[in-house]
C-alpha positions in Angstrom: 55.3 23.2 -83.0 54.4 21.2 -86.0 52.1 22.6 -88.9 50.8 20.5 -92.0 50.5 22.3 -95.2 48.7 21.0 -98.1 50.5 21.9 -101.0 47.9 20.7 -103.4 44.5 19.0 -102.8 45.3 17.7 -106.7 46.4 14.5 -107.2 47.7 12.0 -110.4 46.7 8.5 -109.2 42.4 7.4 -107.9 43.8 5.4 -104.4 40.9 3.6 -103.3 41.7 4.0 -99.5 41.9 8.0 -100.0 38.5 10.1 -99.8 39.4 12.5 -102.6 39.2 9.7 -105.1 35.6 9.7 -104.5 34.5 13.1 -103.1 35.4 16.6 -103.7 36.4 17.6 -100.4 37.3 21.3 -101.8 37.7 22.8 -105.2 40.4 22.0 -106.6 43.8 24.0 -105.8 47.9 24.3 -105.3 48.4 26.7 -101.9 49.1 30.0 -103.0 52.7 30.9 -102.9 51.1 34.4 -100.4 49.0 32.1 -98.4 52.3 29.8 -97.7 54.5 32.5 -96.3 51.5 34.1 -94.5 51.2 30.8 -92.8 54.7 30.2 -92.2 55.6 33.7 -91.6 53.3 33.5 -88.5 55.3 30.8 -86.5 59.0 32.2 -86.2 60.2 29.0 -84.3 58.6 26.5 -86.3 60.2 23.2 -85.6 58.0 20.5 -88.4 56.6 21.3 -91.3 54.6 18.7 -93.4 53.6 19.9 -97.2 51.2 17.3 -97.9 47.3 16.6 -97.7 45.0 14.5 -99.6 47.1 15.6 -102.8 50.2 15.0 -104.4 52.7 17.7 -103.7 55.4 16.6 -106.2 52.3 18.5 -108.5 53.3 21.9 -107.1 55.8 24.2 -109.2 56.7 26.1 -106.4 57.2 23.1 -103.9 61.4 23.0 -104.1 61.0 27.0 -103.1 58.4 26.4 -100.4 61.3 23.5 -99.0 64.3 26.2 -99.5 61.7 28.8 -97.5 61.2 26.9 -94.9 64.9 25.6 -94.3 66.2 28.7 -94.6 64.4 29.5 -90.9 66.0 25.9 -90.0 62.8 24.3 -89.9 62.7 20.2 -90.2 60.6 19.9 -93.4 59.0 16.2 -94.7 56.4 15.1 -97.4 54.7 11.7 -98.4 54.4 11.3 -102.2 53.4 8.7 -104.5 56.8 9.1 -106.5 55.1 9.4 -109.9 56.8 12.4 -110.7 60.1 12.0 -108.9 62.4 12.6 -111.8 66.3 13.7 -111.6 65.2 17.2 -112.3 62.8 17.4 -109.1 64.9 15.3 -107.4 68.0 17.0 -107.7 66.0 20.1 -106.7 64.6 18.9 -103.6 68.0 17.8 -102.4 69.5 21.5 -103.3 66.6 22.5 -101.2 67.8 20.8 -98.6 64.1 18.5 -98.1 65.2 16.2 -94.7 62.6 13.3 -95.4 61.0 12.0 -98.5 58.6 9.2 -97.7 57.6 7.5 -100.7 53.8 5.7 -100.1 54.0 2.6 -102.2 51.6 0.3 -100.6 52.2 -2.8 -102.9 55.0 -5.0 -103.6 53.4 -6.3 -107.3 52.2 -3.7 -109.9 48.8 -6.0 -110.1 48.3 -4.9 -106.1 49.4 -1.7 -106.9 47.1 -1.1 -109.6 44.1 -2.9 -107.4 44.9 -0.4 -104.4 46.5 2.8 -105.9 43.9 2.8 -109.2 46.7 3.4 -112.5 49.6 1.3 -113.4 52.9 3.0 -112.3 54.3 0.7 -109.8 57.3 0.3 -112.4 57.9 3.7 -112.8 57.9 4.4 -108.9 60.2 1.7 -108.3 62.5 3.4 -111.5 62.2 6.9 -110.1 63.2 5.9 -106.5 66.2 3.8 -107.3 67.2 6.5 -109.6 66.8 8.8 -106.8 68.7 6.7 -104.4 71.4 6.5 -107.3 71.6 10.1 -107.4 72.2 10.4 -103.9 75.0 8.4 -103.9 76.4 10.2 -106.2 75.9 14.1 -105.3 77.1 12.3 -101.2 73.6 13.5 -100.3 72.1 12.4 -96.7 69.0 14.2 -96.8 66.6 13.7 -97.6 66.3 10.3 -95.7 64.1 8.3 -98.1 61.2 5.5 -96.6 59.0 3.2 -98.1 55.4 3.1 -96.9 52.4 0.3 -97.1 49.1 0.8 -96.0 47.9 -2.7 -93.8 45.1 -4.0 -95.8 44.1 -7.5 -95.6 44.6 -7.5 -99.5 48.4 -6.5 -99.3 49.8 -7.9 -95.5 50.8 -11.1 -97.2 53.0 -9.1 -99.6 54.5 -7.8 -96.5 57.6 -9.7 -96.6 58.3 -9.0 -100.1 58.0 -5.3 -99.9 60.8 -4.8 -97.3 62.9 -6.9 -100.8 61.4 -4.3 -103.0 62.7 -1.4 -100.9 66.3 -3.2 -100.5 66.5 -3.8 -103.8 66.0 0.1 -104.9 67.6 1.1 -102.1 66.1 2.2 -99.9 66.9 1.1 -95.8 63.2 2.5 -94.0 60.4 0.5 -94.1 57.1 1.5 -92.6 53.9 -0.4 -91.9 50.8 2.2 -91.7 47.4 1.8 -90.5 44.7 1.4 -92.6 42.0 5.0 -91.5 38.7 4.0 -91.9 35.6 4.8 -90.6 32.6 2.3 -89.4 29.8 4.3 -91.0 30.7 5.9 -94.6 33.2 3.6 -95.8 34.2 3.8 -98.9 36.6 1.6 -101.1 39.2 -0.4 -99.7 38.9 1.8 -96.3 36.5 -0.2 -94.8 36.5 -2.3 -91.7 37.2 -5.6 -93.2 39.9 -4.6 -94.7 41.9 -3.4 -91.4 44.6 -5.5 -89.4 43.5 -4.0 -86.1 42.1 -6.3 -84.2 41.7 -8.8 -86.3 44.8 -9.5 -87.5 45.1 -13.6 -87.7 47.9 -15.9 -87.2 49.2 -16.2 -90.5 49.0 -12.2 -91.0 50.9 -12.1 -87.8 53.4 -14.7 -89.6 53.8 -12.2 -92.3 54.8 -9.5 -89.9 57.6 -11.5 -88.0 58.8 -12.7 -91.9 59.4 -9.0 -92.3 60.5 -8.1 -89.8 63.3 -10.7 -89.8 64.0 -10.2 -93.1 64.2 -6.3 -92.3 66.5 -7.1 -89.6 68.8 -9.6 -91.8 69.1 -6.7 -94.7 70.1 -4.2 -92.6 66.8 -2.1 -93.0 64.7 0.0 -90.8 61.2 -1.4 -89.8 58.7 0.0 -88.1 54.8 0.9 -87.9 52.9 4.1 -87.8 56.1 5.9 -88.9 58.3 4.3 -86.1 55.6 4.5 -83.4 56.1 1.1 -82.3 57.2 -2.4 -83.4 54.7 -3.4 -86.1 53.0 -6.3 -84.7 51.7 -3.8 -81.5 50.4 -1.0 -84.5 47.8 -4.1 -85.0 46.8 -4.2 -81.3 44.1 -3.0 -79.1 44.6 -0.2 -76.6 42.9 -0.9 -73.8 42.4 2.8 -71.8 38.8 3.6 -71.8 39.5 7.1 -74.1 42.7 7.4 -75.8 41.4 10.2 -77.9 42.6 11.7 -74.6 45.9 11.0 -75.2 46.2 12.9 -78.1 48.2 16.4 -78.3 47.4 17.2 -81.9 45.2 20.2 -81.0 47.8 22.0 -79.2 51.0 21.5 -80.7 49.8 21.4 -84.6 47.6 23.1 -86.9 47.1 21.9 -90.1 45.4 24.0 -93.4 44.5 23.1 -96.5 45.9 24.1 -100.0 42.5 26.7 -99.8 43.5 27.6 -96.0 41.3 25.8 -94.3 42.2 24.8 -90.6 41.3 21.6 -89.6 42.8 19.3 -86.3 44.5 17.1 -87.9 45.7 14.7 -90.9 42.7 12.1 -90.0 39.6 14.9 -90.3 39.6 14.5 -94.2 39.1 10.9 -93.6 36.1 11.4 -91.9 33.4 10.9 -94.7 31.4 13.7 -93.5 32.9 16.7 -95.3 35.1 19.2 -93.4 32.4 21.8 -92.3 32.0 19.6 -88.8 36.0 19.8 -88.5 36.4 23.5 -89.6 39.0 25.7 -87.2 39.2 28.5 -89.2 40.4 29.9 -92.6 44.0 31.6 -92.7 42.8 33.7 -95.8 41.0 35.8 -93.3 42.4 35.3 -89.8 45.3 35.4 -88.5 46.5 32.3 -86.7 46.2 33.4 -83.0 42.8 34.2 -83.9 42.2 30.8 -85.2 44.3 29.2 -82.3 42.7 31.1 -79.4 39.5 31.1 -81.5 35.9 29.5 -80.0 36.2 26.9 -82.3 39.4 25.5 -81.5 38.7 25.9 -77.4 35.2 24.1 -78.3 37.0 21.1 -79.9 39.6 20.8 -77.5 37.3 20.8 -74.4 35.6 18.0 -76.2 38.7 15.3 -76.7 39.1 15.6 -72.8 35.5 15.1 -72.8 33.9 11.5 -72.7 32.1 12.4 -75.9 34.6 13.4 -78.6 34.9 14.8 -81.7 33.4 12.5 -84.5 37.0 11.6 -86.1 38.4 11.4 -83.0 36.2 8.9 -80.9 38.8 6.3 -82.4 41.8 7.7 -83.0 44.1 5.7 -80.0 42.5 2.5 -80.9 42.9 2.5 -85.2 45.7 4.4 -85.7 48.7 5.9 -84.3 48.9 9.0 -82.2 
């Protein structure tokens, strides 16, 4: 049992592959510390636990005691972050907290990529704050959390591919991940737009850059993967060719995911979708408990439709764009 918990749909940086940097998907809000442990309170042998959303969760004051919470009931507890705000004071917390994976999303290896992609100039303060990180754990003989470096494929950024996996050697770090670009057909805003994806169009000299790293991974003694270890990278950039992989996907029975306001929805991809969250709404854990919402109409109605031949709108292309 997995369960996704945005911390905070607030965020410090305008990515321009993210929909909250041009929409207000909901008003604006850290989850409650009460909704939190009503949530988590409510699955006694919860294995995963993901605090992020569409926000930054190194925002949240109470996100070291939300970690500590959920470890304490010997849950395996992650988060993506930008790594703005990772400073030896809520570093050194997380680790007391006992946090098992920090994956730090940097998508660019130049700070004139990363401003193009991620909207404000901090590339050099992310690559300060994670080497410092890495330096602390060294020092304090901390394991966890394991620590990751993640880029978004974008035809902008692939060539830089090779010279990320240096960046993350260089500060430290021994994962690399490759990630698919989410991006709808219709509604496409920013840099998540069709043209901009590697699937399916990926071209020789992009697939060049992807052996380069790979190699070079390989040769540095570093971790690389895509989709968060999925597969090798080159096949995250390939067509599946089953007639409806959304059929493939599990999401809808072994996670649940809410937002900082409590909001169910299936998945991580449903706030991608460009069309609001009312089509992809579960349920609201401010008033209903989660059987209710589990064994509720609307969750049977949206399962029975990803078996179906006509699924769910974010869903029709799940299997083929992006990683199950």
């Amino acid at each position: 049992v997995c369960v996704y918990l945005e911390t905070t749909n607030r965020c410090n940086l305008l990515c321009t592959t993210c929909p909250r940097t041009y929409a207000e998907l909901e008003p604006p809000a850290d989850m409650s510390w009460e909704l939190f442990i009503s949530i988590v309170d409510q699955i006694p042998d919860l294995q995963r636990a993901v605090l992020h959303g569409v926000g930054e969760p190194m925002l949240v004051r109470n996100l070291a005691r939300m970690v500590r919470y959920l470890k304490q009931r010997g849950t395996y507890v992650l988060f993506n972050t930008n790594g703005t705000l990772l400073n030896e004071r809520n570093g050194r917390a997380l680790i007391e907290a006992g946090l098992d994976e920090l994956r730090v999303s940097l998508d660019a290896a130049n700070a004139k990529s990363f401003l193009a992609v991620r909207g404000k100039d901090y590339f050099s303060r992310i690559l300060r704050n994670v080497r410092a990180f890495r330096n602390l754990q060294e020092r304090e003989a901390a394991e966890r959390p394991r620590v990751s470096l993640w880029l978004t494929g974008l035809k902008e950024t692939i060539a830089e591919l090779p010279a990320f996996v240096k960046v993350a050697a260089e500060i430290g770090v021994r994962e690399v991940y490759l990630q698919r670009l989410v991006f709808f057909a219709t509604d496409a805003i920013g840099l998540a737009r069709p043209d901009q994806a590697l699937y399916e169009q990926i071209t020789r000299e992009e697939e060049a850059c992807v052996k380069a790293a790979t190699e070079l991974a390989r040769s540095s003694g570093i971790t690389f993967a895509a989709s968060g270890g999925a597969s090798e990278p080159g096949m995250s950039l390939k067509r599946d060719d089953r007639g409806s992989p959304w059929t493939l996907c599990r999401r809808p029975w072994t996670v649940m995911y809410f937002t900082a306001n409590g909001r169910a929805l299936p998945c991580c991809i449903a706030p991608f979708s460009q069309r609001g969250y009312e089509n992809y709404t579960l349920g609201d854990a401010t008033q209903q408990s989660l059987r209710e919402i589990w064994n509720g109409a609307a969750y049977r109605s949206f399962r029975d439709a990803l078996l179906s031949d006509k699924p769910p709108g974010s869903c029709a292309n799940c299997g083929l764009r992006w990683s199950l």
